[in-house]
Structures are given as C-alpha cells and as structure tokens.
C-alpha positions as CSV (number, residue, x, y, z in Angstrom):
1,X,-20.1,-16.6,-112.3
2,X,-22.2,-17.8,-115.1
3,X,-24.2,-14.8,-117.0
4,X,-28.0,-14.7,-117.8
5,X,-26.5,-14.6,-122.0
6,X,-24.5,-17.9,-122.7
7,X,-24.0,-17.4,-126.1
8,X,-24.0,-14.4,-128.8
9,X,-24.3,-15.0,-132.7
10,X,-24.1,-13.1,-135.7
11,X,-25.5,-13.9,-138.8
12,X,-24.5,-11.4,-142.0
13,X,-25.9,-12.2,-145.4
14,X,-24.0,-13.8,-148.0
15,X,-22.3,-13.3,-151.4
16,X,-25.8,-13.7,-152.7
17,X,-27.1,-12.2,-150.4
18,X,-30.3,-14.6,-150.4
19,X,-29.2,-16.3,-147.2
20,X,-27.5,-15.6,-143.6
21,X,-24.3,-17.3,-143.2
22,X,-21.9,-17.8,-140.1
23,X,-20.3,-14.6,-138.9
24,X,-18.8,-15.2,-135.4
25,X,-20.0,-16.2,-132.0
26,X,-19.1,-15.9,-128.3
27,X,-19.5,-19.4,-126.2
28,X,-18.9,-20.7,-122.9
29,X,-17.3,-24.6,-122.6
30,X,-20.7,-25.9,-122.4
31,X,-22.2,-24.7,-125.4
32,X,-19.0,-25.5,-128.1
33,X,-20.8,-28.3,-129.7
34,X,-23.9,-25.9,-130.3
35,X,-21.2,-23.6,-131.8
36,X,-20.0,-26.6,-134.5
37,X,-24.1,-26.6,-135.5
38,X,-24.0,-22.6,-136.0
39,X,-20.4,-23.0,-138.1
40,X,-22.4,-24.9,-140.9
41,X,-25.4,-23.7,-140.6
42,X,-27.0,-20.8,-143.2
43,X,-30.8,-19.4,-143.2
44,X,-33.2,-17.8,-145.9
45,X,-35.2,-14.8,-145.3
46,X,-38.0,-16.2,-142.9
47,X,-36.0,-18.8,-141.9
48,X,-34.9,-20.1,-138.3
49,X,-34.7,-17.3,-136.0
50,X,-32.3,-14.7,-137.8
51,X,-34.2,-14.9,-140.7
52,X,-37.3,-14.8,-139.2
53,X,-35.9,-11.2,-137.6
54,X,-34.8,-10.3,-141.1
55,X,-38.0,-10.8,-142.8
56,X,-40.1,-9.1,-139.9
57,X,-37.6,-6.5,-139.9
58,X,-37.6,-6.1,-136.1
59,X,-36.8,-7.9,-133.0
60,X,-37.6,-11.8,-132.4
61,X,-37.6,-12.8,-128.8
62,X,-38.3,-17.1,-129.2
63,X,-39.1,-18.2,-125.6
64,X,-38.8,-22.2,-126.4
65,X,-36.6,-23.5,-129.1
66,X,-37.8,-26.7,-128.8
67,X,-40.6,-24.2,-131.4
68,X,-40.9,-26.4,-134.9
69,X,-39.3,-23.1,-136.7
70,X,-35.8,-23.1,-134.7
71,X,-33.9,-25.9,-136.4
72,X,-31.1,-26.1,-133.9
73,X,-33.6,-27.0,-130.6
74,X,-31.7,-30.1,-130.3
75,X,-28.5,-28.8,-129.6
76,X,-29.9,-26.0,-127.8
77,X,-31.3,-28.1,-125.2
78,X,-28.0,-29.9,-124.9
79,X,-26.3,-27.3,-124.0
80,X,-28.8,-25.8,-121.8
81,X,-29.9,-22.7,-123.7
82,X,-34.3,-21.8,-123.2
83,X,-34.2,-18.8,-125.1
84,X,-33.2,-16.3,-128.0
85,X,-33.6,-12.5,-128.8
86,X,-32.7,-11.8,-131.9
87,X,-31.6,-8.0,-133.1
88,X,-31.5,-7.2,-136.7
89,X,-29.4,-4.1,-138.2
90,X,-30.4,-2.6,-141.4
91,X,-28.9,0.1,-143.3
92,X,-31.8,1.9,-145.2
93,X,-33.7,-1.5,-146.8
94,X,-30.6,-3.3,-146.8
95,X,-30.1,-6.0,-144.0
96,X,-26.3,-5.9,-142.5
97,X,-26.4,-8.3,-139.8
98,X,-28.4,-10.0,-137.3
99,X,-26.9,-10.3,-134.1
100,X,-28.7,-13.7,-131.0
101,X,-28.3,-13.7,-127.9
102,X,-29.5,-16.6,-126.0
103,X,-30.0,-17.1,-122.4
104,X,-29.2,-20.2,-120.4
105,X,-32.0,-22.7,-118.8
106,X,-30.2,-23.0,-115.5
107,X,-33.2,-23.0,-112.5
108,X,-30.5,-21.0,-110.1
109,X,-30.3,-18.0,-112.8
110,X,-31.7,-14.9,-112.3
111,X,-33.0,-12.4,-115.2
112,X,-35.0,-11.7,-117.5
113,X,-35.6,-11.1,-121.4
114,X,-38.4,-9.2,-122.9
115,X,-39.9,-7.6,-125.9
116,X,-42.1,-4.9,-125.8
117,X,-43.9,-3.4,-128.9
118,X,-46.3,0.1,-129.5
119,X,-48.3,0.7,-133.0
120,X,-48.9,4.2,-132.7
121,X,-51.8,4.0,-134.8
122,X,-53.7,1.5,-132.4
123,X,-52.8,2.6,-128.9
124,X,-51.0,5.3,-126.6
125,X,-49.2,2.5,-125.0
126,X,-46.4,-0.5,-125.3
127,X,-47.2,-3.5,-124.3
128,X,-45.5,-7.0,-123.8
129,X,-45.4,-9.1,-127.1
130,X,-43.4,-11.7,-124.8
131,X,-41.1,-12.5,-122.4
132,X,-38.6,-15.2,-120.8
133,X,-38.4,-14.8,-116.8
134,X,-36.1,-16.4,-114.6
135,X,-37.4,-15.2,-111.3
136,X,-39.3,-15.7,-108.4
137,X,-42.7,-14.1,-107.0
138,X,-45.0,-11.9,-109.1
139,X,-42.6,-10.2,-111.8
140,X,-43.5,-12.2,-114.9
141,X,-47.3,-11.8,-114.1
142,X,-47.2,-8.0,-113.5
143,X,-45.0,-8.0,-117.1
144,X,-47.4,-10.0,-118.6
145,X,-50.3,-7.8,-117.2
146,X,-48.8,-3.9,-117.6
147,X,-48.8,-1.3,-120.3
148,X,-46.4,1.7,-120.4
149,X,-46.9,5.2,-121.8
150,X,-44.3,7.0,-123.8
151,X,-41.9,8.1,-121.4
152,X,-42.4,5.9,-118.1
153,X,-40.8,2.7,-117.1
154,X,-37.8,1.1,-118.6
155,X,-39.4,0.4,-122.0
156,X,-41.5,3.3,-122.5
157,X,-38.2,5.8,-121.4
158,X,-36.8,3.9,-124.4
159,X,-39.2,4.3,-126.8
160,X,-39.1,8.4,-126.0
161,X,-35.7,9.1,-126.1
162,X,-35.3,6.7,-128.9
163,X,-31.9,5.7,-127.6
164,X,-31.0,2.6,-125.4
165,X,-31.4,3.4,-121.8
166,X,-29.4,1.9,-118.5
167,X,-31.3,1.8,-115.0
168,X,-30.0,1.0,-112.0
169,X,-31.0,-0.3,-108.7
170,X,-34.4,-1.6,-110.3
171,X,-35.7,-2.3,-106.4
172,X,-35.6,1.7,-105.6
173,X,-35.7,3.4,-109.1
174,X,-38.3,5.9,-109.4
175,X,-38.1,5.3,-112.9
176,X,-39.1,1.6,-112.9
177,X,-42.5,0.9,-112.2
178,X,-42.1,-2.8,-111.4
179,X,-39.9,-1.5,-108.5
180,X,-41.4,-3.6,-105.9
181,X,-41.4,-6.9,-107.5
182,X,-38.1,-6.9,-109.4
183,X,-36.9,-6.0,-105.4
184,X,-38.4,-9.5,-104.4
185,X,-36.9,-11.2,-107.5
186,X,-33.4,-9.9,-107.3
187,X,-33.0,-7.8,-110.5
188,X,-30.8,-4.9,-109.8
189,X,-30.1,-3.4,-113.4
190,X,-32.3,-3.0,-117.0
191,X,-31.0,-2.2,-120.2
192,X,-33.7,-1.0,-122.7
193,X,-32.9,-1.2,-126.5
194,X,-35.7,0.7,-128.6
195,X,-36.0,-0.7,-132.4
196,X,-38.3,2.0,-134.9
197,X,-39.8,0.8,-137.7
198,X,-41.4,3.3,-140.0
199,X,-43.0,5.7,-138.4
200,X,-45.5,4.2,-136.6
201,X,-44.2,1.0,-134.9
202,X,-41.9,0.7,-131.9
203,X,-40.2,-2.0,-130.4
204,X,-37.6,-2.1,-127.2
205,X,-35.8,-4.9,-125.9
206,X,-35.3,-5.2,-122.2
207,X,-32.6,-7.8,-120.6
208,X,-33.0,-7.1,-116.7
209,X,-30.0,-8.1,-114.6
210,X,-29.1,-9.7,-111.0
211,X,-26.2,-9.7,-109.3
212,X,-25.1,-13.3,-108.9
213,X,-25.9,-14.2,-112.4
214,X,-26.0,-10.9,-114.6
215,X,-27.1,-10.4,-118.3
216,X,-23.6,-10.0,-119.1
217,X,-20.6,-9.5,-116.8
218,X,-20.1,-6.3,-117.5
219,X,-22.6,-4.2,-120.1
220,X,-22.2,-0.4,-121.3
221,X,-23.5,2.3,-123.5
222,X,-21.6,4.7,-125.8
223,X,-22.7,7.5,-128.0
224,X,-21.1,9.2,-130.6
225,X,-19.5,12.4,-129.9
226,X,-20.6,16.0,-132.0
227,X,-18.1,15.2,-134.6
228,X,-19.3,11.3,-135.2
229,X,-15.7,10.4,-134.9
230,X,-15.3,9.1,-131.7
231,X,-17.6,7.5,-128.7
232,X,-18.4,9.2,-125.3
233,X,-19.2,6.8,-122.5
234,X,-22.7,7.1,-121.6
235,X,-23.6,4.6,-119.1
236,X,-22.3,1.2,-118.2
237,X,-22.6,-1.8,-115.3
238,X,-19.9,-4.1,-114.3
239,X,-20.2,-7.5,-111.8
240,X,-16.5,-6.5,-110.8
241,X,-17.1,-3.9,-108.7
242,X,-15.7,-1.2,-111.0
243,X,-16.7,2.6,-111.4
244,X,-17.3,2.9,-114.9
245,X,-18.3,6.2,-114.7
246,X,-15.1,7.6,-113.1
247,X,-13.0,5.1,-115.6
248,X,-14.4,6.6,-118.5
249,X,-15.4,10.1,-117.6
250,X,-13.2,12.1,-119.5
251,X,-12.5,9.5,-122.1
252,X,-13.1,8.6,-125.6
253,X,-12.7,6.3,-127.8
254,X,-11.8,6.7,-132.2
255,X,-13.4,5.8,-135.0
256,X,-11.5,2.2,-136.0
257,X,-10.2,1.7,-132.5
258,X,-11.0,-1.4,-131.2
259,X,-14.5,-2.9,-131.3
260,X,-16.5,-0.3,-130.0
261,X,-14.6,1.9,-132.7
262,X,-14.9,-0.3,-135.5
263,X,-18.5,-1.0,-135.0
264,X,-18.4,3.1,-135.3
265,X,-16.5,3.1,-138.2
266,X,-18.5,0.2,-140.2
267,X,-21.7,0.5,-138.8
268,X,-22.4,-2.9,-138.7
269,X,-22.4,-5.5,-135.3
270,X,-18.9,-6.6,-134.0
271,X,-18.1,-9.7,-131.8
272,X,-14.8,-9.9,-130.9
273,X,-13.2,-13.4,-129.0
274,X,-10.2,-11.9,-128.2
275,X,-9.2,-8.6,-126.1
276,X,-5.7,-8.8,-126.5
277,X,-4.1,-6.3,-128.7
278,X,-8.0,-3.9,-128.8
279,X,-6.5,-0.2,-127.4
280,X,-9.5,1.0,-126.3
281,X,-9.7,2.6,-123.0
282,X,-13.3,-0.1,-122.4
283,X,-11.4,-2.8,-123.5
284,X,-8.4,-2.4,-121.5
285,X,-10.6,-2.0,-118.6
286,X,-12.8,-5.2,-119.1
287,X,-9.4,-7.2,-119.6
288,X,-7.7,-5.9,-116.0
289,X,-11.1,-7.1,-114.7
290,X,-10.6,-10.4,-116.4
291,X,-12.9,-10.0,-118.8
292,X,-11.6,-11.2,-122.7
293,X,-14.7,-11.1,-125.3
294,X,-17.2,-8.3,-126.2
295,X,-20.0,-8.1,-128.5
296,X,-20.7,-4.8,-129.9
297,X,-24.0,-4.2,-131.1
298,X,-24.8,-0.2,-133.1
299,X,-28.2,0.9,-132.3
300,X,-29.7,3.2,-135.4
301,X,-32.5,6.2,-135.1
302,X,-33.9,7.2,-138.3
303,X,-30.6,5.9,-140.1
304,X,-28.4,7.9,-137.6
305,X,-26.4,6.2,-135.4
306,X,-27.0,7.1,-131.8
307,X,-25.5,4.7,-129.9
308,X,-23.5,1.7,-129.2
309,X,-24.3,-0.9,-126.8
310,X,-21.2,-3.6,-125.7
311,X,-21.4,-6.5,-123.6
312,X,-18.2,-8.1,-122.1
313,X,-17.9,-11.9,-120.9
C-alpha cells in the first residue's frame, strides 16, 4: 500500500534563529535521494515553502513544485512528489517548527489535499484558497465552487469547534456536504486541521482519504486530559482493519511517553523513524499492525493546546 503523504519534514529554526534548518523526515525508498537534498538544505523567513509558512504565519498548501519559489522541484519530480502542505507551530510570536507533508504524483492514487480560509471581517463563510485532487468525477469542481458556514461540512465543523475533526464514511456522512461526489471518487475519511490567526482569520487544512491508497496508513487524534498531563484518545482511522476506538477507550497516554507524550510535554512537532522502544499504548498498537514511523503534529487554540494529531506509516 502506498499512502496519499510520501514524505513528512520538519524544519525548526536555528541557533540564529534567522533561518530553518533540517530537523527530521519520514521517507519511503523512492524518495531517499530527495531526503539527501532536505539534509543540506536551510531557508530564511519567506523562503521556499517552510519559510514561506513561517512568514505568512499560517498554512501553505503549494500545488506544483515545479513553482519558481520551491527550490527542490527538481528532485521532487524525481521522486514523484506534486504537492506540499505546509503547517507552522508558533508559540506566542515565536516560530517552533514547521512541519511538510507532501503527497505523491502517482495517477492510481486516490485523495485529496486542501486549504480552506475565512476573514471574518469580509464574509460569513470559508472558502477554498486551493487544492490538490487525486480523484475522479466532479469533486475538485464542486471544491473549487462551494462555501461553508461556521459549523457545516468538514472545514467549517473545524473552524467552530476550533479543534481538528475526524469524519468518517465521507459517501454517507450527514455531516459532509460533498457526500455524493466524494462517494463516486472513493474518499471514505476527512481529517480537518483548523489554524486561527488573530482574531479574525481562519484557516483549516483538510487531507481526505481512500481506502486503497490512504492519507496515511493509519491517522488519529488525541486531546489532553483535565489535568494537561496525559492524552485521551479522541478519534482515529487505521487501513489495518483495527478498532481504534475499543483499543484506546479506556486509555491514556503520559506527558514524556513516547511521541504523542513528548510532543505534550514540549509542545513542539515530533517525527519519530523508529517505534521500537516508544511505550505508548498508540505506538505499540501501530507496530503489531506493522506500522514503525509516526509524525506527531500539536494543534494550538489561543496558545492552549487542544489536541494532537499523529500519523503512522
């Protein structure tokens, strides 16, 4: 199974802190040599695409990085990557990371990566800023042509609650107003990730998932208990055929422990290339479904952490 994301990234600034260096990657065997580009490479504020998020202070989504400002296109295209969201953490003013993912160019994938943005002081409604579609039939023009209210839909559900949100069976969902088409092109699951900035401006990520080739293998959400020391599973999807929601039910996981608990410890991004040896109850569960690498992304609301989002490859 090959996943809609081939690579992650993360970029944290330097000593300097005047420039993004190298932090740590996930990569399949096709994409190592883009990997040795990333190793050496390091971008101002502005610059390439995690420094172009840092500067906007927002999501990027960069639907051809063949574009004159993504300085890697070359090797990109080598090893078959089209696209690249990319997700900046701040603490306060301060930039601590920005974490890429980048989908894969391959004409038998399925999914779909989009950016949707509301200005509160212009309009009532989030609209599509862009978007990168693998699919057949009418989904990317009904994107392309849709608003969304606060509250309905996958990225205006976001936007409310503020917190990312998980929906599943996309075809049937009540709750997803592209129901009908995202039936005919095969997506079964949407993750929303809302981004605030000030008070006024909104933006939410959405990465919608097929079966054959999902956005990740497996994907979940975790949210901080009422003590902020430990996570509660919130909601989560898994390619293997595993009940998350039974697994983790009744479970938690420590501040420190693992990735998931350091990312709640630190508040900062984690990607982990390795499983063996993490205690948590997620990561043991990913590795008996053959899954070994996570990247661990904390989602902020007004400076307060409210959730965690972790995909597994």
């Amino acid at each position: 199974m090959k996943s809609f994301v081939r690579v992650v990234e993360l970029w944290v600034p330097d000593s300097s802190g005047t420039r993004l260096e190298y932090a740590g990657g996930l990569y399949d065997a096709e994409t190592r040599e883009f990997r040795d580009v990333s190793e050496l490479a390091m971008f101002a504020c502005d610059e390439g695409l995690p420094g172009k998020a840092w500067a906007a202070r927002h999501p990027i989504i960069l639907t051809d990085l063949s574009d004159s400002y993504f300085r890697r296109g070359d090797e990109a295209r080598m090893a078959g990557l089209a696209c690249g969201v990319a997700l900046p953490v701040f603490a306060g003013d301060a930039l601590v990371a920005v974490m890429v993912l980048f989908c894969g160019d391959d004409v038998r994938q399925l999914g779909a990566a989009e950016l949707w943005h509301n200005d509160a002081e212009r309009s009532h409604e989030m609209t599509l800023v862009d978007g990168y579609y693998r699919s057949p039939g009418m989904f990317e023009f009904d994107s392309r042509h849709i608003s969304f209210s606060r509250g309905y839909g996958l990225p205006g559900r976001a936007w409310k609650t503020g917190t990312p949100v998980m929906l599943k069976n996309l075809g049937g969902a009540g709750e997803f107003l592209r129901a009908r088409e995202a039936a005919k092109a095969g997506f079964n699951v949407g993750l929303g990730i809302p981004y605030a900035n000030g008070a006024s401006e909104t933006w939410v990520v959405s990465l919608l998932s097929a079966p054959a080739t999902p956005v990740a293998p497996r994907f979940e959400i975790w949210v901080p208990d009422a003590s902020g020391d430990a996570l509660k599973f919130q909601s989560g999807y898994c390619s293997r055929n595993r009940n998350l929601d039974a697994s983790f039910a009744t479970k938690s996981i420590g501040k420190g422990m693992g990735a998931l608990g350091r990312a709640l410890a630190t508040r900062t991004p984690v990607i982990s290339d390795t499983l063996k040896g993490d205690p948590s109850i997620s990561a043991q569960s990913a590795v008996s479904a053959g899954l070994h690498q996570t990247a661990v992304l904390p989602v902020f609301s007004d400076a307060r952490l409210c959730a965690e989002v972790a995909w597994y490859f």
